[in-house]
Each structure stands twice: as C-alpha cells, then as structure tokens.
N, CA, C and O atoms as CSV, one atom per row, in Angstrom:
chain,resi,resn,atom,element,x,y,z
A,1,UNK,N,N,-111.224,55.285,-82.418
A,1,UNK,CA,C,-110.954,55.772,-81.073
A,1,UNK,C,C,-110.163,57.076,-81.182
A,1,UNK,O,O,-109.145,57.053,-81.873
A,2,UNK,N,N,-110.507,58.162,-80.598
A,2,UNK,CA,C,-109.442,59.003,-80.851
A,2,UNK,C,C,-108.906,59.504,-79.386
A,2,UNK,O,O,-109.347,58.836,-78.451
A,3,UNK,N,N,-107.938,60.681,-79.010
A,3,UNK,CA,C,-107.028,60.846,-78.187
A,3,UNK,C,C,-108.023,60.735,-76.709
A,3,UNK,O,O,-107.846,59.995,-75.741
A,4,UNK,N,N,-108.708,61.380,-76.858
A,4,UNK,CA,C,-109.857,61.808,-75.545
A,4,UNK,C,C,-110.548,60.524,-75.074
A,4,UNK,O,O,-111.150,60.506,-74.000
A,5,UNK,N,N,-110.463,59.453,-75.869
A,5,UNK,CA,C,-111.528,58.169,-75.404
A,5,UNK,C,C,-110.627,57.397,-74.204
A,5,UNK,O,O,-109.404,57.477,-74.325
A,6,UNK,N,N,-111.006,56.877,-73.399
A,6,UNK,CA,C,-110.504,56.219,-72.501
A,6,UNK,C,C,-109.811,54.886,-72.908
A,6,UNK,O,O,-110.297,54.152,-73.769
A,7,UNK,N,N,-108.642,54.604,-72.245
A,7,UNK,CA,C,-108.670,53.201,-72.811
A,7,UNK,C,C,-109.243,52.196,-72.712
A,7,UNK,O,O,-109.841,52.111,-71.639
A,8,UNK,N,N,-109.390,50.999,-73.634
A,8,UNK,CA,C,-110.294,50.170,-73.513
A,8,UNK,C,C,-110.062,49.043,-72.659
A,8,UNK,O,O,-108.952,48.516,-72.729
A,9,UNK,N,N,-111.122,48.465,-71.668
A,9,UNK,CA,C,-110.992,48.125,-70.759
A,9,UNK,C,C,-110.225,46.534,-70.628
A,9,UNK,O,O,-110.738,45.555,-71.170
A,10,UNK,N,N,-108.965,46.447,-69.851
A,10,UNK,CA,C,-108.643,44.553,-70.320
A,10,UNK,C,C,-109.335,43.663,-69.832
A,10,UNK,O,O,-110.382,44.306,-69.750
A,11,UNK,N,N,-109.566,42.749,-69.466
A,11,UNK,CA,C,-110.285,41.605,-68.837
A,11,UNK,C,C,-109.928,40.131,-69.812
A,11,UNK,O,O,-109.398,40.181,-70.923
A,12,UNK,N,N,-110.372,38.786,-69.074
A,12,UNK,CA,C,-110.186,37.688,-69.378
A,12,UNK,C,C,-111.498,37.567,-69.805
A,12,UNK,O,O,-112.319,38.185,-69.128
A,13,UNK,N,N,-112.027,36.756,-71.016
A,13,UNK,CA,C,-113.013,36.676,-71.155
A,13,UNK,C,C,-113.627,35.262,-70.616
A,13,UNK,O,O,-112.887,34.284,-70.507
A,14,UNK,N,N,-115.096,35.195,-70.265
A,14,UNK,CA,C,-115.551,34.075,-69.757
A,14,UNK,C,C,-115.510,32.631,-70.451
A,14,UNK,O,O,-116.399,32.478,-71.289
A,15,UNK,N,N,-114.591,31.469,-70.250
A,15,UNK,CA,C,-114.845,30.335,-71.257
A,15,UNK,C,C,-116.322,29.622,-71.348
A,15,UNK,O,O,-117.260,29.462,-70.567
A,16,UNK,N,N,-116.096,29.348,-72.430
A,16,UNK,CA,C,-117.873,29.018,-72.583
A,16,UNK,C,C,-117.239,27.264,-73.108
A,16,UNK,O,O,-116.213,27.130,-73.774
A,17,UNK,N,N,-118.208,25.942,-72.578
A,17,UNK,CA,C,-117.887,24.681,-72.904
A,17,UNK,C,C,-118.157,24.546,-74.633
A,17,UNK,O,O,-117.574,23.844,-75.459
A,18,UNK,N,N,-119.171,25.423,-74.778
A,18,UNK,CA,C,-119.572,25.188,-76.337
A,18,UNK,C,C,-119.844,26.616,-77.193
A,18,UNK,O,O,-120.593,27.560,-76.944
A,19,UNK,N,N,-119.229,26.453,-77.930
A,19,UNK,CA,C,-119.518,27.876,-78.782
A,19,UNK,C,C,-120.621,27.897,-79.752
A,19,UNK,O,O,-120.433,27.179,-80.734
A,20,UNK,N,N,-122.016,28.719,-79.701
A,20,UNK,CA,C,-123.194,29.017,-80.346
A,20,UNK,C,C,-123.605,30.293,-81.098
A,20,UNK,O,O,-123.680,31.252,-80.331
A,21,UNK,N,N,-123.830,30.519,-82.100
A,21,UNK,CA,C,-123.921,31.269,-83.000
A,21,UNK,C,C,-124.266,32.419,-82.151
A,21,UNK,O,O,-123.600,33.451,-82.232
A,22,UNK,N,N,-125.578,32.280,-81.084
A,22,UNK,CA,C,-126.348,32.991,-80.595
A,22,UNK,C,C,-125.427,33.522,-78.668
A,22,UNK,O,O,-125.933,34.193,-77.768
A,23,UNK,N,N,-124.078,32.889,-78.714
A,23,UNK,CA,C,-123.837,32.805,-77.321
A,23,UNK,C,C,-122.783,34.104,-76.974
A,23,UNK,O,O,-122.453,35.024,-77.722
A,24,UNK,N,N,-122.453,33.889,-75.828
A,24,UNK,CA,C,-121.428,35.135,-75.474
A,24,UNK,C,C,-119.925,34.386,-76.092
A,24,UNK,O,O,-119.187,33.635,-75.455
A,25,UNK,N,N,-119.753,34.846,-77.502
A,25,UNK,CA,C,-118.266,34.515,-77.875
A,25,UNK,C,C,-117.222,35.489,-77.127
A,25,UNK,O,O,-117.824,36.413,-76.581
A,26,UNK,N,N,-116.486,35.515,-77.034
A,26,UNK,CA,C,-115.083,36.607,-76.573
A,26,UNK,C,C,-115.522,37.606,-77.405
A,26,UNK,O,O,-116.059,38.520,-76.779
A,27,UNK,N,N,-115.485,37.750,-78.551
A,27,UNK,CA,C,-115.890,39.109,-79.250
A,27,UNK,C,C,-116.997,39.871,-78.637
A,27,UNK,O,O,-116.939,41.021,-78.203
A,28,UNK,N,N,-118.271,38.873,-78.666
A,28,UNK,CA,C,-119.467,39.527,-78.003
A,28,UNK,C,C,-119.398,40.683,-76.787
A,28,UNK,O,O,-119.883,41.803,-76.624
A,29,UNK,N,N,-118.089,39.334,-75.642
A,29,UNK,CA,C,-118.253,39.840,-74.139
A,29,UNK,C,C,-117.344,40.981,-74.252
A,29,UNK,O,O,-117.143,41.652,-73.240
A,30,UNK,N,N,-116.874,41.232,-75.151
A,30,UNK,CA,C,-115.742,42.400,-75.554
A,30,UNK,C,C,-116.349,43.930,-75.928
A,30,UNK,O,O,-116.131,44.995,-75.349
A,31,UNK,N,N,-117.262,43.626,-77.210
A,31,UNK,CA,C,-118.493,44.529,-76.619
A,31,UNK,C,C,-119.831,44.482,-76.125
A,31,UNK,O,O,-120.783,44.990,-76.718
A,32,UNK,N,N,-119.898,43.904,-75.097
A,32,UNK,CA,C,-120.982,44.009,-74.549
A,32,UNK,C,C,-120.033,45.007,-73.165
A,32,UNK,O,O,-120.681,45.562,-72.277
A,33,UNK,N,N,-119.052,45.056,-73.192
A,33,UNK,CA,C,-118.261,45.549,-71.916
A,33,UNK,C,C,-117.958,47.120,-72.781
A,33,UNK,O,O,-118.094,48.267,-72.355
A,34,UNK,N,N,-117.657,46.795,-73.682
A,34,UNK,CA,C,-117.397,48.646,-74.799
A,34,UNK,C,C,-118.900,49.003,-74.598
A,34,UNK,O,O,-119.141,49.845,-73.733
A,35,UNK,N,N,-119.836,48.516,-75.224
A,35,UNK,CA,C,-121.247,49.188,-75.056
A,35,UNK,C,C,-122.039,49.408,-73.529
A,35,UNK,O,O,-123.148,49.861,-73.248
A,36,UNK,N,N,-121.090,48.945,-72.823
A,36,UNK,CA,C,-121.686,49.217,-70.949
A,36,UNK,C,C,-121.248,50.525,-70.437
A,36,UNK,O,O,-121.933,51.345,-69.826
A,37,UNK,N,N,-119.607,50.629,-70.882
A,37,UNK,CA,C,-118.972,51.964,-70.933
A,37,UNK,C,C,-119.746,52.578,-71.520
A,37,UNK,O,O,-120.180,53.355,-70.671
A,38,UNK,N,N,-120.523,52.888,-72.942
A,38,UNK,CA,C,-120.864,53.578,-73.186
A,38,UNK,C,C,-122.301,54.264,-73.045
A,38,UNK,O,O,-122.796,55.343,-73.372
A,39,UNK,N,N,-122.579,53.504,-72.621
A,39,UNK,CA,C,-124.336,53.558,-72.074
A,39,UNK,C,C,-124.399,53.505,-70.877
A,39,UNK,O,O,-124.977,54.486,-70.408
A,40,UNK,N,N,-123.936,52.527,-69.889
A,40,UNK,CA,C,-123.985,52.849,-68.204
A,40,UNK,C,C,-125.482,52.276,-67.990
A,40,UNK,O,O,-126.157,52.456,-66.976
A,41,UNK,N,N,-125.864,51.570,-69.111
A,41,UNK,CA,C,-127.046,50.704,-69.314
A,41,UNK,C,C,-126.924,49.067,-69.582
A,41,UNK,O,O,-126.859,48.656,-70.740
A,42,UNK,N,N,-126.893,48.068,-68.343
A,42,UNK,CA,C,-126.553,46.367,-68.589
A,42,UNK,C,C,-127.790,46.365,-69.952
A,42,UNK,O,O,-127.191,46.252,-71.021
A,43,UNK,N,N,-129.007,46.440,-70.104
A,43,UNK,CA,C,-129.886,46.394,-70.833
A,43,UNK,C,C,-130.223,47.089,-72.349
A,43,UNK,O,O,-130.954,46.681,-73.252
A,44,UNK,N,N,-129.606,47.984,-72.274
A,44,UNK,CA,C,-128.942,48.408,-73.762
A,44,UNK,C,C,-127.838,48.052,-74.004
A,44,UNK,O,O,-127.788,47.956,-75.230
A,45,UNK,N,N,-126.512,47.683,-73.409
A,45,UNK,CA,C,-125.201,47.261,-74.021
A,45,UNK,C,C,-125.599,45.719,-74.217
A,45,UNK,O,O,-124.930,45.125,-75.062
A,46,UNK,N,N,-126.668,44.936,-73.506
A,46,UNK,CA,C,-126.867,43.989,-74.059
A,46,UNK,C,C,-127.608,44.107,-75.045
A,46,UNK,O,O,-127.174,43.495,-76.020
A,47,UNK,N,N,-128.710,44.729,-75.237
A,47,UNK,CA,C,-129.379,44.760,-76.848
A,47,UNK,C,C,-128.539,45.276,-77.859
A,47,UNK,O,O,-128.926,45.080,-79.011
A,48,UNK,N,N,-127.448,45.906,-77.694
A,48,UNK,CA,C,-126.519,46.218,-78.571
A,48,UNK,C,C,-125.694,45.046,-79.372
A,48,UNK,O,O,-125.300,45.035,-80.538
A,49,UNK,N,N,-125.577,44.112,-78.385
A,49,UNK,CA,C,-124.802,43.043,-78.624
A,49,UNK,C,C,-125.755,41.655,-79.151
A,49,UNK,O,O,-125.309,40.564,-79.505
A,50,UNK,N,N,-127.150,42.072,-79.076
A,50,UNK,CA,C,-127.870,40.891,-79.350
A,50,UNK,C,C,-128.042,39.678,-78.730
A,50,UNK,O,O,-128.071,38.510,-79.119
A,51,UNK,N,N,-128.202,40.500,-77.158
A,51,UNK,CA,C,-128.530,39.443,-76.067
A,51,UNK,C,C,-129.522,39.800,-75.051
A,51,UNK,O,O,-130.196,40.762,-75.419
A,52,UNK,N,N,-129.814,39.382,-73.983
A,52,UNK,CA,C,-130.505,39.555,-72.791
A,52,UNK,C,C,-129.928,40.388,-71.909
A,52,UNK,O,O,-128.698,40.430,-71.902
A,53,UNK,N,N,-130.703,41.246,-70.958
A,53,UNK,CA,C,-130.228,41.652,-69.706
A,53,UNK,C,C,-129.774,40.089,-68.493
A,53,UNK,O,O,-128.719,39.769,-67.945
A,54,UNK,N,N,-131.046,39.519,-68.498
A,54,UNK,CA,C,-130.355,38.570,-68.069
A,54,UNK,C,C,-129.842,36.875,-68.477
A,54,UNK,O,O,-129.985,35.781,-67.932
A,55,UNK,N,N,-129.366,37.236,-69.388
A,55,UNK,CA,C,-128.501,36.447,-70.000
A,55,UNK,C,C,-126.885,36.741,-69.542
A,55,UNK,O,O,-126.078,35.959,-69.039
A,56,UNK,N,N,-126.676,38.662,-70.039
A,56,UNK,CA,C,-125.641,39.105,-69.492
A,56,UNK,C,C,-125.512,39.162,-67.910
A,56,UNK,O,O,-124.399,39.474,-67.486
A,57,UNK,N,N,-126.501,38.901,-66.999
A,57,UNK,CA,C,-126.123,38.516,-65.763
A,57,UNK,C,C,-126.080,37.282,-65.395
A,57,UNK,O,O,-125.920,37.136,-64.183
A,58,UNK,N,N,-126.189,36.111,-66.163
A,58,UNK,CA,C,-126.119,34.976,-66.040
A,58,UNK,C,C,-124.431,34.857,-66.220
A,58,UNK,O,O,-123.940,34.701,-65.102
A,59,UNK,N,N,-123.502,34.879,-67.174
A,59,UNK,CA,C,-122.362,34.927,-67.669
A,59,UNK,C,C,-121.636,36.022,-66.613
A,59,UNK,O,O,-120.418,36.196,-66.600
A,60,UNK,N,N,-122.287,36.515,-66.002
A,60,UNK,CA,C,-121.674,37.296,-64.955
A,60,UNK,C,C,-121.528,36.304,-63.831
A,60,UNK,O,O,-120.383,36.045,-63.461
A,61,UNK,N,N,-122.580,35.702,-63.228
A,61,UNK,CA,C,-122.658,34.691,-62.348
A,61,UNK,C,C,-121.884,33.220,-62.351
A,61,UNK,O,O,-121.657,32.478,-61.395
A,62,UNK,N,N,-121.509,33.033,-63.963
A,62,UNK,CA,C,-120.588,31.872,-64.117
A,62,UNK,C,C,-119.138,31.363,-63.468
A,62,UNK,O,O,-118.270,32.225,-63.612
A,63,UNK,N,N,-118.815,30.520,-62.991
A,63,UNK,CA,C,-117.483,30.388,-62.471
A,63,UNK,C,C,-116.703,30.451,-63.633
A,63,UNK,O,O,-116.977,30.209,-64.808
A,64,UNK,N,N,-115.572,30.860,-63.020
A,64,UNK,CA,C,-114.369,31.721,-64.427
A,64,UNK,C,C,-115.160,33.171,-65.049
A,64,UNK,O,O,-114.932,33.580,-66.188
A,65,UNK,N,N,-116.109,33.850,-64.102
A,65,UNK,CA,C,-116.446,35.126,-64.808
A,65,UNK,C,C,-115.967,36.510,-64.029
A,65,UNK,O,O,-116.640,37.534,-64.146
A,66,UNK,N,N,-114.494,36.464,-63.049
A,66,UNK,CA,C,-114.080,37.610,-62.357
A,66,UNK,C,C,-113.974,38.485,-62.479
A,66,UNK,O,O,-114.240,39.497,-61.830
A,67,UNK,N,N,-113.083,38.044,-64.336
A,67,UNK,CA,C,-111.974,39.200,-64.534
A,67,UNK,C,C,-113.603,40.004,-65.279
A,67,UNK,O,O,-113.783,41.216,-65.395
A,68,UNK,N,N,-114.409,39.102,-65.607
A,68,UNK,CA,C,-115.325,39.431,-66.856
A,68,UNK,C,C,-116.626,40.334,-65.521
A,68,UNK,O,O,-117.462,41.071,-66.043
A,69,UNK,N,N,-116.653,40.231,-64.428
A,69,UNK,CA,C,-117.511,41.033,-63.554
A,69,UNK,C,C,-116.484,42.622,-62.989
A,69,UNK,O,O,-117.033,43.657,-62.611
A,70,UNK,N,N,-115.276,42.468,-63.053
A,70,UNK,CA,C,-114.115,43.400,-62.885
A,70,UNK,C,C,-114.508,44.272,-63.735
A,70,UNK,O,O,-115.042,45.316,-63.361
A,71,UNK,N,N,-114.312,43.990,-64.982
A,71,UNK,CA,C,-114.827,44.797,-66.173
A,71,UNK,C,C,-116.060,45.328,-66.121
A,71,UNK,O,O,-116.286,46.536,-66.186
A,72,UNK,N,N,-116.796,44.559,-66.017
A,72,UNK,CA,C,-118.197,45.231,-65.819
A,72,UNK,C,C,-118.623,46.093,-65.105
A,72,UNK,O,O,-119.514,46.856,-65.477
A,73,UNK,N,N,-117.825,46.166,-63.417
A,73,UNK,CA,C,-118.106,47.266,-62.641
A,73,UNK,C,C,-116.912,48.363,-63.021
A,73,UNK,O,O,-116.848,49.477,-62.502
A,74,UNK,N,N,-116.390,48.081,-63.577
A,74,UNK,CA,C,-115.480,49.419,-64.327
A,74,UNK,C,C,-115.932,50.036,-65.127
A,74,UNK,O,O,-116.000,51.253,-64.955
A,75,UNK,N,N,-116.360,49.518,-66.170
A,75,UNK,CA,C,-117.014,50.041,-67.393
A,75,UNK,C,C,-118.481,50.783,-66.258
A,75,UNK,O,O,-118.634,51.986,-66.470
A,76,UNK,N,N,-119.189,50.350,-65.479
A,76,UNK,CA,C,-120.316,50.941,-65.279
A,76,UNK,C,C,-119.903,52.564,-64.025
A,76,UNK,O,O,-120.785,53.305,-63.590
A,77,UNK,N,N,-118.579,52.698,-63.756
A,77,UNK,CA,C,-118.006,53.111,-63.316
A,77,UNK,C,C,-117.447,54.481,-64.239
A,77,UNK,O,O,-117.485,55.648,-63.850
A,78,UNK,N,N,-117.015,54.079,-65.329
A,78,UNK,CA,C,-116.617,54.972,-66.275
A,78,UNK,C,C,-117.902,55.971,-66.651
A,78,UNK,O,O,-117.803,57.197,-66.585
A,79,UNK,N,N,-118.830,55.442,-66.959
A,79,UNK,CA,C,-120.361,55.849,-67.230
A,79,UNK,C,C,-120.606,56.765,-66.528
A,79,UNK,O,O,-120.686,57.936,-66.899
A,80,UNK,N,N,-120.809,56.215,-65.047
A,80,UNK,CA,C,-121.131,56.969,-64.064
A,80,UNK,C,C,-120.429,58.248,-63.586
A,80,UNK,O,O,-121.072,59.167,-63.078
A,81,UNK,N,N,-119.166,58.289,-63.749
A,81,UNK,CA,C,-118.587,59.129,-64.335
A,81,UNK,C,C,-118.389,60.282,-65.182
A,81,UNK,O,O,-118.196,61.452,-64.852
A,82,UNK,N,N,-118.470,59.757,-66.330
A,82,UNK,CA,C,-118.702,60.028,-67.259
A,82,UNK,C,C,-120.256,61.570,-67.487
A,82,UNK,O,O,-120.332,62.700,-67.969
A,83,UNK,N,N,-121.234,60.508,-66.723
A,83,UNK,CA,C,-122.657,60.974,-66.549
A,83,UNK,C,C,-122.886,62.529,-65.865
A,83,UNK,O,O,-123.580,63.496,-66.175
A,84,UNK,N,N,-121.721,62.172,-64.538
A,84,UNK,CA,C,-121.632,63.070,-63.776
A,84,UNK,C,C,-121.279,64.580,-64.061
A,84,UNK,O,O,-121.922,65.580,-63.741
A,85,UNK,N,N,-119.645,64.447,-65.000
A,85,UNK,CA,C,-119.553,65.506,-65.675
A,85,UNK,C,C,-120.322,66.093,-66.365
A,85,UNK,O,O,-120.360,67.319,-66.468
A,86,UNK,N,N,-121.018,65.331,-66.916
A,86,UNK,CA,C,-121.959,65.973,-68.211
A,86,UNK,C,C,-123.038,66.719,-67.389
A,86,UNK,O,O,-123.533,67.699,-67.947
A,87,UNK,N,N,-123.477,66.408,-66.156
A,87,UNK,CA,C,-124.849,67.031,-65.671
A,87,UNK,C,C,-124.166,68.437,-64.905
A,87,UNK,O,O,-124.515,69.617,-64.871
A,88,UNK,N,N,-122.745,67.494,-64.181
A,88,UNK,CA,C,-122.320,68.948,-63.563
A,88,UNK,C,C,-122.121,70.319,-64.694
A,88,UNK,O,O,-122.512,71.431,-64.339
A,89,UNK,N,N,-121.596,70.150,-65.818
A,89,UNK,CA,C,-121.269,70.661,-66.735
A,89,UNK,C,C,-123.128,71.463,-67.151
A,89,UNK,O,O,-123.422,72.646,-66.975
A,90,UNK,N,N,-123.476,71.056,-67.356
A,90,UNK,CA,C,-125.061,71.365,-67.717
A,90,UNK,C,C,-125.533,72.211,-66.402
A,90,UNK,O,O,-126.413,73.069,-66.467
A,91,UNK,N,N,-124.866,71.880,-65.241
A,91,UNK,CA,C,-125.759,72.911,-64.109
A,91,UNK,C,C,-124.754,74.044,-63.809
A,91,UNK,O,O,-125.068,75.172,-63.431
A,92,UNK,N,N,-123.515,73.595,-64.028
A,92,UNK,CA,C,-122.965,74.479,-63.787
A,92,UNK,C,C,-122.786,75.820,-65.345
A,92,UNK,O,O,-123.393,76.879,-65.189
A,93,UNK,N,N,-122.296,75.704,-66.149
A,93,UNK,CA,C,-121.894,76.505,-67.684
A,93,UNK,C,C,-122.950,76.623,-68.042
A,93,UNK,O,O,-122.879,77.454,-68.947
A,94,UNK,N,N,-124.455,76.169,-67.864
A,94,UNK,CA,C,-125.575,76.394,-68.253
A,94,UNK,C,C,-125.416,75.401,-69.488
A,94,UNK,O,O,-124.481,74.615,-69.638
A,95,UNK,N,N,-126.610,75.597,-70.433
A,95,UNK,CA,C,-127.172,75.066,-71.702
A,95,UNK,C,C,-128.179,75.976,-72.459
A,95,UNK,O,O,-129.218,76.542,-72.118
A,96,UNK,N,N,-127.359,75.885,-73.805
A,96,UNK,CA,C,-128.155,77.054,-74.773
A,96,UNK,C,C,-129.171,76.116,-74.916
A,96,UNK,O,O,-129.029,74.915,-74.686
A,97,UNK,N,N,-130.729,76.932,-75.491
A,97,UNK,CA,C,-131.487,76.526,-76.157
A,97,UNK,C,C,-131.697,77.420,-77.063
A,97,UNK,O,O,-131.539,78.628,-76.891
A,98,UNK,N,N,-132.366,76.453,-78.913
A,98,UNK,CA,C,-132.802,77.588,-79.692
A,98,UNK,C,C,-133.852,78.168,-79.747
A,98,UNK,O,O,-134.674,77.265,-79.596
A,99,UNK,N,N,-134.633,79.512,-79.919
A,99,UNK,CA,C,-135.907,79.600,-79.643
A,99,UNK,C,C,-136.294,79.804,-81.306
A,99,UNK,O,O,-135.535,80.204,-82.189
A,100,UNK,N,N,-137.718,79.399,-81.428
A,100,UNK,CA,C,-138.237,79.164,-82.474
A,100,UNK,C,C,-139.535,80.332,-82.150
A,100,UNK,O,O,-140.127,80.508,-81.086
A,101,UNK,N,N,-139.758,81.152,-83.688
A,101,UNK,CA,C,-140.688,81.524,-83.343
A,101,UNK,C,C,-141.679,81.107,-84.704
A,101,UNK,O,O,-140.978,81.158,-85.715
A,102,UNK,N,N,-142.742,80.811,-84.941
A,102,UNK,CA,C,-143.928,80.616,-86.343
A,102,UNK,C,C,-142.406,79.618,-87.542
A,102,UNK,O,O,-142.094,79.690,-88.730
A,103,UNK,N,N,-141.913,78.841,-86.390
A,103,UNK,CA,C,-141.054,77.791,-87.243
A,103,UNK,C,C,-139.418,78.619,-87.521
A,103,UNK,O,O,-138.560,78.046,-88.192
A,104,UNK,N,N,-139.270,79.451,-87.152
A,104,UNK,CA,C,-138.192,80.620,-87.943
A,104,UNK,C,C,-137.293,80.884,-86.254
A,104,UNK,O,O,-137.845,81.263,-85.222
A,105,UNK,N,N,-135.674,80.514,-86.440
A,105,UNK,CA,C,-134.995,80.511,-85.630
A,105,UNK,C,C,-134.783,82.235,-85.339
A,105,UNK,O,O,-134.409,83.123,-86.105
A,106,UNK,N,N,-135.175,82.275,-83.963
A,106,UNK,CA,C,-135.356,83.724,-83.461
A,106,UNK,C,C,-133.791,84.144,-82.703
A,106,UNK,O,O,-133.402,85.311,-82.663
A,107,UNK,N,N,-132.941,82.900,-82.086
A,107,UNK,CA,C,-132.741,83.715,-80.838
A,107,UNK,C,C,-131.781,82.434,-79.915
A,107,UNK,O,O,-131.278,81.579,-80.644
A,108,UNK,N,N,-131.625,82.343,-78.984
A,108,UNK,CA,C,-131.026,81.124,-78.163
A,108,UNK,C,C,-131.694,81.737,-76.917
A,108,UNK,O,O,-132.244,82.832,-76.798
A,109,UNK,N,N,-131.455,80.496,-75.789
A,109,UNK,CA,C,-131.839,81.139,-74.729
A,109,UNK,C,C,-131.026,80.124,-73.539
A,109,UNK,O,O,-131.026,78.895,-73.614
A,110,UNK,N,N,-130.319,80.944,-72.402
A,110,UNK,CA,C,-129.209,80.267,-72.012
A,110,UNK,C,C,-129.843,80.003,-70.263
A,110,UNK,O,O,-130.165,80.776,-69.360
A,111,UNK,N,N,-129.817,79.095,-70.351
A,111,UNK,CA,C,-130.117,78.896,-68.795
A,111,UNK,C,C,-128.847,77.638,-68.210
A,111,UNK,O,O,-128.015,77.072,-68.919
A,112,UNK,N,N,-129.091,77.449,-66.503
A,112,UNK,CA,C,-129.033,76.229,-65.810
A,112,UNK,C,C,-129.701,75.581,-65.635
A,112,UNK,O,O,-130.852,75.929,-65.368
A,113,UNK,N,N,-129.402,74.547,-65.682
A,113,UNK,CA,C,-129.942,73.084,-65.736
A,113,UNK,C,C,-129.981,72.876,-63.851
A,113,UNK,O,O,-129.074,72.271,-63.280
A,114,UNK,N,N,-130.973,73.385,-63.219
A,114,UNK,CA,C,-130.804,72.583,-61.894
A,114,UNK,C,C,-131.497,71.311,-61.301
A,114,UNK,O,O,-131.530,70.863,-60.155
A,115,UNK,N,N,-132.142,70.806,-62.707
A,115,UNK,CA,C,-132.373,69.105,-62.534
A,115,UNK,C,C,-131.685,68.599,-62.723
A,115,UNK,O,O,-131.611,67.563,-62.062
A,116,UNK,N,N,-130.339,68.920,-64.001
A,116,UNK,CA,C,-128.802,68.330,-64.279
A,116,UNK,C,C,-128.184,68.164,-62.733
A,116,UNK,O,O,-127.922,67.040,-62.304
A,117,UNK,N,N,-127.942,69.519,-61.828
A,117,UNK,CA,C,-127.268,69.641,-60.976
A,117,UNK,C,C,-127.484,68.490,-60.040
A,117,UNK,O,O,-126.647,67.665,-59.676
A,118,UNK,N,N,-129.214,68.605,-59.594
A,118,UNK,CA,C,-129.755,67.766,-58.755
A,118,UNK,C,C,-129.424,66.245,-58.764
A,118,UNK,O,O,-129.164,65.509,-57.811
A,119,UNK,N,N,-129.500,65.975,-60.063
A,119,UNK,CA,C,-129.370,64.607,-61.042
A,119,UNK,C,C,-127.752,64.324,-60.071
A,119,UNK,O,O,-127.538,63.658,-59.058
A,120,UNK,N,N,-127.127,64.905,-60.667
A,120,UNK,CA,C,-125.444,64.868,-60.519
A,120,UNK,C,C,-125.296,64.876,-58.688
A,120,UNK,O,O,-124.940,63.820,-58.165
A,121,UNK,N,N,-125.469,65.605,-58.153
A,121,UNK,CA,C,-125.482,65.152,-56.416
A,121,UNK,C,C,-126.294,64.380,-56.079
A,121,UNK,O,O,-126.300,64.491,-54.853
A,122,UNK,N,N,-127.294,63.356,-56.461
A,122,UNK,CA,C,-128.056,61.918,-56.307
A,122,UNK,C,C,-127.019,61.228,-56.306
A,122,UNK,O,O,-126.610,60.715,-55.265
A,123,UNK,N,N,-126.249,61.050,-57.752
A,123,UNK,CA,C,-126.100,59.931,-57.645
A,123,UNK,C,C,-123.874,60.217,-58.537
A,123,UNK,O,O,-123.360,59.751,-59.553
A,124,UNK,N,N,-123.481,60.886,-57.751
A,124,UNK,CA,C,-121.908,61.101,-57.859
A,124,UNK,C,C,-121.216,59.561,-58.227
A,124,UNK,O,O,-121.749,58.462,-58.385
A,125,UNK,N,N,-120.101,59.904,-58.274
A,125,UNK,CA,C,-119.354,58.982,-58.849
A,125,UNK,C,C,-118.763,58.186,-57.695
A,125,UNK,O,O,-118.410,59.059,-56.902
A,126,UNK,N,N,-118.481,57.068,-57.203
A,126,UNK,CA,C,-117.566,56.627,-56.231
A,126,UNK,C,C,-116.352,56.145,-56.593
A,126,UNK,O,O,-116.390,55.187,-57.365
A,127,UNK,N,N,-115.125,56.597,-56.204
A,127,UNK,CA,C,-114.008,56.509,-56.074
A,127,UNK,C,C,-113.747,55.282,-55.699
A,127,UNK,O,O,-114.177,54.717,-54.693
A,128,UNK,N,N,-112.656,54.634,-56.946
A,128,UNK,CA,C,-112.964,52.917,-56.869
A,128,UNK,C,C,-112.230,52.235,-55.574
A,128,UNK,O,O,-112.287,51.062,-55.206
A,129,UNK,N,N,-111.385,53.554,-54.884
A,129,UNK,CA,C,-111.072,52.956,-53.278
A,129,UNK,C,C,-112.278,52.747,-52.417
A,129,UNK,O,O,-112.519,51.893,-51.563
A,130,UNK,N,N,-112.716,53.387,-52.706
A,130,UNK,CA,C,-114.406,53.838,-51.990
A,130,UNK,C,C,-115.435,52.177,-52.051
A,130,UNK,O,O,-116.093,51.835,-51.068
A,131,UNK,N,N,-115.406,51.578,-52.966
A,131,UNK,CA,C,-116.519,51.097,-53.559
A,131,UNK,C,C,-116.592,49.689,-52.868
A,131,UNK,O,O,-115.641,49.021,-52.460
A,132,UNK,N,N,-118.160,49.333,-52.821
A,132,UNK,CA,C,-117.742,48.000,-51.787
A,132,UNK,C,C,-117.876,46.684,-52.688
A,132,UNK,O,O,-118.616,46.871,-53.654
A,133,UNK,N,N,-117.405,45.562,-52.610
A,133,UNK,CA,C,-116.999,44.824,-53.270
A,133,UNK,C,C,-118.158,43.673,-53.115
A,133,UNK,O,O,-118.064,42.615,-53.738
C-alpha cells in the first residue's frame, strides 16, 4: 500500500454457520471488498476471489450482512470515483498517443478525450450525503 492508496475499508465480516474450503471465509469477504474498490466491478472482484457474482450477492442478502453491504457500497463508491477522475482527467489534460509509422516510433499525438468527458458527466460520483439507501 503506499501513501496515495486510500484506506482500507473496515467492516464486520458476514458469519457463516459452517466454514468450506470453497465459501466466503473473512479473508475472502476482505478481498472480495479490496478487489470491488479496485475494479468497481461485483463480477470481477468476485472472480478475483474465486467466487460468483451471485454468490457475492447472496452473502450480501444474508442476515448479519450490514456492515458487509456498507462496505460494499463504499468500496463501489470509491471506484466510481475514482473512475470519474480518471475520465475527467483524460477530457480535460488530454491524452498522448504514440504514432507509429512502417512499425518505427514517429511522433506522439495529443488530443481530448471527449468520450472520456461524456463518459464522466453520465455517470459522476454521488456524494455519500446524497445517496439513497
């Protein structure tokens, strides 16, 4: 982790009656919530973790899973976030490209991104006062 990473998110993890090689242990739901932050994808932070999309919404749906759905819309929150800068950043400062010519680096070529921009005013970040529950 270094200075710039966010901190990592707390939560209670979901009790499970029986523990299975293949199940959501505390470690699992620990990153499956680090890999949500980082993807802003339920369906890749679960293949990351070696589970289901909906498996991970099943364990979402469980009684005793609050603190563990808290987390989840945070982490998908951070993403979104996260996402936003990066496109605003891309429409706004532009983005180099390299140009190639017969395979042989010629040159860069600097434009805006105004599908980044577009991208980024779809779908902004909501302010977690904002957000409906």
């Amino acid at each position: 982790m270094n200075d710039s990473d966010p901190p990592p998110i707390a939560f209670t993890t979901v009790p499970m009656a029986r523990a299975r090689h293949d199940g959501w242990s505390a470690e699992r739901q620990q990153r499956f919530i680090v890999a949500l932050g980082e993807t802003g994808s339920v369906n890749a932070a679960a293949r990351a973790v070696g589970s289901t999309r909906t498996s991970a919404y099943r364990l979402r749906g469980r009684p005793g899973a609050e603190s563990f759905a808290s987390a989840w819309d945070n982490a998908l929150s951070r993403a979104r976030a996260e996402r936003f800068d990066t496109l605003f950043e891309r429409a706004t400062a532009g983005v180099l490209v390299p140009r190639r010519y017969r395979g042989e680096f010629v040159g860069t070529r600097h434009f805006h991104d105004n599908a980044a921009g577009l991208a980024a005013l779809r779908d902004p970040p909501v302010p977690p006062h904002l957000r409906q529950r």
